[in-house]
C-alpha positions in Angstrom: 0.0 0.0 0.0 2.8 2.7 0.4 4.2 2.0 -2.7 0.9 2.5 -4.2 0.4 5.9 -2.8 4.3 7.0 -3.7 3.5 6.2 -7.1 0.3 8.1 -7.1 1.9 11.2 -5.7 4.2 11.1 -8.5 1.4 10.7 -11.1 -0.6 13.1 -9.6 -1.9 15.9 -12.2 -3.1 19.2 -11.5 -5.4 20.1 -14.4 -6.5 23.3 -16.0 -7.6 24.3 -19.8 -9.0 21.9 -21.9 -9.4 21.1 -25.6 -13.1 20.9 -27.0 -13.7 17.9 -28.8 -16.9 17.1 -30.6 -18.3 13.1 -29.7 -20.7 11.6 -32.1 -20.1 8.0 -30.9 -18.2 6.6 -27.7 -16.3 2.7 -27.5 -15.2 1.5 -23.7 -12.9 -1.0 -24.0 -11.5 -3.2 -21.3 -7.9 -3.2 -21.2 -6.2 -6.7 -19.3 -2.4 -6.2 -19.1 0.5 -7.4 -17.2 2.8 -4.5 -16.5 5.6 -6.4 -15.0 7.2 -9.6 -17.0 7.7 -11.8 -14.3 6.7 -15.4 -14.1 4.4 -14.8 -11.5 3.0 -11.6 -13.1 -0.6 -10.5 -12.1 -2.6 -9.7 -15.1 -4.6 -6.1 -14.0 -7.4 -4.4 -15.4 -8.7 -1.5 -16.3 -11.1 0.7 -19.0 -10.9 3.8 -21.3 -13.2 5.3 -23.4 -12.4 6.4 -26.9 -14.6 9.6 -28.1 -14.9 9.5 -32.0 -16.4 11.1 -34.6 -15.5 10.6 -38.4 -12.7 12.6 -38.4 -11.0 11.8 -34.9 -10.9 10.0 -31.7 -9.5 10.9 -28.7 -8.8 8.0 -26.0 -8.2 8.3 -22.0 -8.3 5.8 -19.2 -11.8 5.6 -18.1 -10.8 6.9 -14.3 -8.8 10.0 -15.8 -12.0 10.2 -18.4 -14.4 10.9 -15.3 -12.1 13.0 -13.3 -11.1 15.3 -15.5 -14.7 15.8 -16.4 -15.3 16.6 -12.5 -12.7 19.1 -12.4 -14.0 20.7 -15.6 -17.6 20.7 -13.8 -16.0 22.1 -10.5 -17.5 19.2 -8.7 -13.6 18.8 -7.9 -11.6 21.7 -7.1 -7.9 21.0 -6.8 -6.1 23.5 -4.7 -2.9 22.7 -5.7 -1.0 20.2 -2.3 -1.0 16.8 -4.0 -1.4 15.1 -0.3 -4.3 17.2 0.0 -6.1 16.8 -3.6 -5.2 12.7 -3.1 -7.8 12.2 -0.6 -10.7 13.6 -3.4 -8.8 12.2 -6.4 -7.1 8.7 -5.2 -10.0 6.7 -6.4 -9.5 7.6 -10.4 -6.1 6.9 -10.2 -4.8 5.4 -13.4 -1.3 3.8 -14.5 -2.2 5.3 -18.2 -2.2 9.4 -17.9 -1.3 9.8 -21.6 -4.3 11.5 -23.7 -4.3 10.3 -27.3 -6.0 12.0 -30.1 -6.5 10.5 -33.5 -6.2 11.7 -37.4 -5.7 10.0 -40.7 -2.6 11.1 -40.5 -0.9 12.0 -37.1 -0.8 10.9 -33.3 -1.0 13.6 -30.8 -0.3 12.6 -27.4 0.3 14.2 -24.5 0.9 13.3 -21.1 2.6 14.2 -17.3 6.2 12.6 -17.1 9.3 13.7 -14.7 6.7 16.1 -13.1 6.2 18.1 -16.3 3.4 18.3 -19.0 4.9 16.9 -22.3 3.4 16.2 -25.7 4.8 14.6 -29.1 3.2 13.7 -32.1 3.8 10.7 -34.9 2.4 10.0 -38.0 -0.4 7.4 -38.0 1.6 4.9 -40.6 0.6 1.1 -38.7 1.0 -1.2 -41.7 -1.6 -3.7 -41.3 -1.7 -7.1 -42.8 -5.6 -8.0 -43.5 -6.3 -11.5 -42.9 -8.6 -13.9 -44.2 -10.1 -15.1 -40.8 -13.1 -14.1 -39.5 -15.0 -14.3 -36.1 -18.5 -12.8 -34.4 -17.8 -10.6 -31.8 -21.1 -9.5 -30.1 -23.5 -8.8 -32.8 -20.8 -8.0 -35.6 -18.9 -10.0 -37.9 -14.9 -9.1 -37.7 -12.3 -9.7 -39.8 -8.6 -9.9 -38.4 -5.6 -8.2 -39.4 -1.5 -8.1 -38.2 0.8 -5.6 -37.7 3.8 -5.0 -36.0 4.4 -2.0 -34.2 6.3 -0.7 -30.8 8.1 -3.8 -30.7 5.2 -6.4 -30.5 3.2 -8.3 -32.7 -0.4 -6.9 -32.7 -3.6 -9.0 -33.9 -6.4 -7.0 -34.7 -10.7 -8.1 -34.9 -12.4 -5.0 -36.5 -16.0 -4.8 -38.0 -16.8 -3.2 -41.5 -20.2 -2.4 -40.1 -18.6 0.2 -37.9 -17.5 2.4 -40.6 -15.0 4.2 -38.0 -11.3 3.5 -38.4 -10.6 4.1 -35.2 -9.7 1.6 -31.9 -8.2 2.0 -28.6 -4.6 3.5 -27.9 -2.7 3.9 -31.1 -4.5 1.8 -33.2 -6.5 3.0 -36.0 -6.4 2.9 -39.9 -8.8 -0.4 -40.8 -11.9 0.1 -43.3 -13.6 -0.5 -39.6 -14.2 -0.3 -35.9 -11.5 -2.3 -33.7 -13.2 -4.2 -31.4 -10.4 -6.3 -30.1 -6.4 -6.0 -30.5 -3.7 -7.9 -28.7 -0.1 -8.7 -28.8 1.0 -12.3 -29.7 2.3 -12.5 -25.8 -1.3 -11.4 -24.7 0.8 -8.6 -22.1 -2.0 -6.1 -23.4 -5.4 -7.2 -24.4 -7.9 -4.6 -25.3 -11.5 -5.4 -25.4 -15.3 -3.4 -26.6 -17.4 -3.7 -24.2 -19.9 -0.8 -24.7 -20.3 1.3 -28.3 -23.6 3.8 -28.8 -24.1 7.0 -30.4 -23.8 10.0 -28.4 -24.2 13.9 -29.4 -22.5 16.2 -27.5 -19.2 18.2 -26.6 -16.7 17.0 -24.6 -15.1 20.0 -22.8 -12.6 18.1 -20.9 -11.0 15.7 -23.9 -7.4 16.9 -23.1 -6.8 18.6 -19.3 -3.2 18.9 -19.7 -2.0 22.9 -20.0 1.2 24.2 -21.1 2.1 21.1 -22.3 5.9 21.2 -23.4 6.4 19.7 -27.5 9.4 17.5 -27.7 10.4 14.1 -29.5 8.9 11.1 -28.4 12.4 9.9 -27.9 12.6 12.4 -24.7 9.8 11.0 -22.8 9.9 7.1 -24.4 10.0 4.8 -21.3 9.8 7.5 -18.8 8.0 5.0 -16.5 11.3 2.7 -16.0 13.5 5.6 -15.8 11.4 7.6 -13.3 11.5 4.2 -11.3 14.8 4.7 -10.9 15.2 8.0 -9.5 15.6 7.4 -5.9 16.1 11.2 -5.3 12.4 11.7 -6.0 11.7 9.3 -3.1 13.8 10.9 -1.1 12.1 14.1 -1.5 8.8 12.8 -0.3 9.9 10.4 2.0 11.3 10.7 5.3 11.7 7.1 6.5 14.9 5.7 6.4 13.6 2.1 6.3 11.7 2.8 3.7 13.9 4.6 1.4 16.6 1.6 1.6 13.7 -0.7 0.6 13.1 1.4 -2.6 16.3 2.2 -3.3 17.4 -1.9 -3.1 14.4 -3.0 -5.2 14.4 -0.4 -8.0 16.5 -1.9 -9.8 14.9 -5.0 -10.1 11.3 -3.4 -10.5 12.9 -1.0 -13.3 14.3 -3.9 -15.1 11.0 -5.9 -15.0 8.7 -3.6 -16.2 6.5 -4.4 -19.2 5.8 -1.0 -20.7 3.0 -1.4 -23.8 5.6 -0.2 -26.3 8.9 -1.5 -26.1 10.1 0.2 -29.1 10.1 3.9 -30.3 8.5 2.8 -33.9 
């Protein structure tokens, strides 16, 4: 439990500003993922919802989805001492912070990383492999499709009746809606569990303000590295004991971690 809270002090966001975003439809996916590759690694779980309309899609963790909309509404107000804003906002606490919005052609993502709002873009290039295989997810025929990108091997289900081509995270660009995607290790298995229509505009689709532009290559496996910055512990932490402890696992927990991309590209 204490390392749980350290971690959340160090995620911890104060939000402001926003970017409008118009929704026409919304897809919550289920995400199951083990983060750490261990034998004895615990698959977790968690949601996001992806915001679409023909054009776009914008995708957040389903925790950081709802907060930020309270803090837009003011039925939050931060005031700034991350030990004091914890106690309102440690219940949507989320291991995925990044925003993601979605073109035909670019990525925009931004994201809070070494205490400091960041945000890159890429071009929207996955080269997908269309397979002849098909399955019935739900009430809609899919068709599957490979790719590889950010060092894994991805296999896509998406439905041609869901003219959107659009899915969760990164991946987008098939003549349909994703409904499923996983790599070939099943670390990361995204799932739809909910689609509908919806009409209206999302004030809160991108909190983050001030957010620095940089290459992706500045910010690319923050997670480990941050993990290894005892000094930021130390800054927060005034027990001894508990500082060794960190500063003698680290290492290990550094070196085991399972980030979703494992490559740049």
């Amino acid at each position: 439990m204490k390392y749980y809270l350290i971690i959340m002090i160090f995620l911890f966001t104060k939000v402001s500003s926003q970017i409008k975003f118009n929704v026409e439809y919304e897809a919550d996916y289920e995400l199951n993922y083990k983060d750490y590759n261990t034998s004895n690694a615990v698959t977790n779980k968690t949601t996001f919802a992806l915001l679409l309309n023909k054009n776009e899609s914008y995708f957040k963790n389903m925790n950081k989805y709802i907060k930020d909309s309270l803090v837009y509404e003011k039925s939050i107000i931060l005031s700034g001492n991350a030990y004091k804003d914890m106690k309102m906002t440690g219940k949507y606490y989320t291991e995925f912070p990044e925003t993601i919005g979605i073109t035909s052609s670019k990525i925009y993502v931004s994201l809070v990383a070494f205490d400091s709002y960041f945000k890159y873009e890429e071009d929207n290039n996955i080269n997908w492999q269309l397979q002849n295989d098909f399955k019935t997810i739900g009430k809609y025929k899919v068709q599957k499709a490979t790719a590889k990108k950010y060092g894994r091997m991805w296999i896509a289900w998406f439905a041609k009746d869901i003219p959107f081509p659009f899915g969760p995270y990164k991946f987008s660009g098939l003549p349909g809606l994703i409904l499923e995607v996983y790599d070939d290790k099943n670390d990361y298995h995204y799932s739809l569990y909910k689609f509908g229509k919806r009409k209206y505009v999302c004030n809160s689709a991108n909190m983050y303000k001030n957010a620095k532009l940089v290459d992706k290559s500045k910010i690319f496996d923050y997670k480990r590295r941050s993990l290894l910055d005892i000094n930021k512990y130390k800054q927060m932490i005034d027990d001894p004991e508990v500082i060794q402890t960190i500063t003698k696992r680290a290492p290990v927990v550094a070196k085991t971690y399972n980030p979703i991309e494992l490559s740049i590209y």
